[in-house]
Each structure stands twice: as structure tokens, then as C-alpha cells.
C-alpha positions as CSV (number, residue, x, y, z in Angstrom):
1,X,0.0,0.0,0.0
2,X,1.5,3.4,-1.2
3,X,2.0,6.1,1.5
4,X,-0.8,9.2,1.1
5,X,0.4,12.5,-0.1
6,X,-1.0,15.2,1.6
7,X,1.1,18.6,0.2
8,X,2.9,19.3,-2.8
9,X,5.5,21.6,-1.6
10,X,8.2,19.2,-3.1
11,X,6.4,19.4,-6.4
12,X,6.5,23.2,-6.2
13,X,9.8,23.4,-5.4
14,X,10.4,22.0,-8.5
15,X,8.2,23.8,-10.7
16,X,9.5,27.4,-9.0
17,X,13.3,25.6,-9.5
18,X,13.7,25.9,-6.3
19,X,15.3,23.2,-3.9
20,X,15.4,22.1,-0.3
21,X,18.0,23.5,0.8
22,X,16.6,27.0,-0.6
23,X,13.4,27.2,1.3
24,X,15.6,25.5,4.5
25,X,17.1,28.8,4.3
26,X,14.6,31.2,3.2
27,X,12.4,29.8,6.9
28,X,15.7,29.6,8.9
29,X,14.5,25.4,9.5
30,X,16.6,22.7,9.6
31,X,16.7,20.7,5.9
32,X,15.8,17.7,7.7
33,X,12.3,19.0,8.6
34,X,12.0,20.3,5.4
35,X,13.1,17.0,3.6
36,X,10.3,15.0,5.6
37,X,7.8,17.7,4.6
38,X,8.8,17.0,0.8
39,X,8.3,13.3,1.3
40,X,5.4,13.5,2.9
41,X,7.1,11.6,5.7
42,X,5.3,14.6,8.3
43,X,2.9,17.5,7.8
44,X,4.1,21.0,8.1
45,X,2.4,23.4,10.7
46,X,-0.1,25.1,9.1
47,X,1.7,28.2,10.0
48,X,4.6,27.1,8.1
49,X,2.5,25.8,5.5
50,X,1.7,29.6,5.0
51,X,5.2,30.5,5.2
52,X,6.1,28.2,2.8
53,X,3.6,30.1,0.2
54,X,4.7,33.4,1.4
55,X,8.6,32.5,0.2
56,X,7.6,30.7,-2.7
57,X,4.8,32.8,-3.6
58,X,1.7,30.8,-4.5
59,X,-1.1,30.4,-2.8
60,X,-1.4,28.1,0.0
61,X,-3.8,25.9,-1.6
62,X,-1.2,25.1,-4.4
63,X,0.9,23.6,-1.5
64,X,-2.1,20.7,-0.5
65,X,-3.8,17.7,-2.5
66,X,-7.2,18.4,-3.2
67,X,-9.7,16.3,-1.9
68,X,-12.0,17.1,-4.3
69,X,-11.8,15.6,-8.2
């Protein structure tokens, strides 16, 4: 059974060309934390969530899976 995906920040790393060590930086975190949020291994806060957007500027919505079709 595959693992659920909750956020996509991974994925919008990669579309912004952006990388984990980046946005480690740009929220003063530690890259582990951010490498477990990337692999869906834990959630980020949903403060951080919205910190996350801020830096990478999206909206906050862009970084979650839809649970809608």
C-alpha cells in the first residue's frame, strides 16, 4: 500500500526551480524538517504551511492535494 500524499510543496519546489536546501534557508528550518515535509514523511504546521507560500509565492492551496476531483 502506497503512503498518502497530503502537500505538494516538493512538487512546487520543482516547478519554481527551487530546492530544499533554498526554502531551508529562506524559513531559517533545519533541511531535515523540510526533507520530511517533501516526502510526505510529516505535515508542516499550518503556519509554516503559509510560510512556505509566502517564500515561494503561490497560494497556500497550491501547496495541498485536493480532496476534491
Amino acid at each position: 500500500m502506497s503512503k498518502p500524499v497530503y502537500n505538494r510543496i516538493k512538487a512546487v519546489l520543482a516547478e519554481k526551480g527551487k530546492t530544499n536546501n533554498w526554502l531551508a534557508n529562506e524559513l531559517d528550518m533545519n533541511t531535515n524538517t523540510i526533507s520530511k515535509w517533501c516526502r510526505n514523511d510529516m505535515q508542516p504546521r499550518i503556519e509554516n504551511l503559509f510560510l512556505v507560500a509566502t517564500v515561494l509565492d503561490v497560494d497556500v492551496r497550491e501547496l495541498l492535494i485536493s480532496t476534491k476531483k
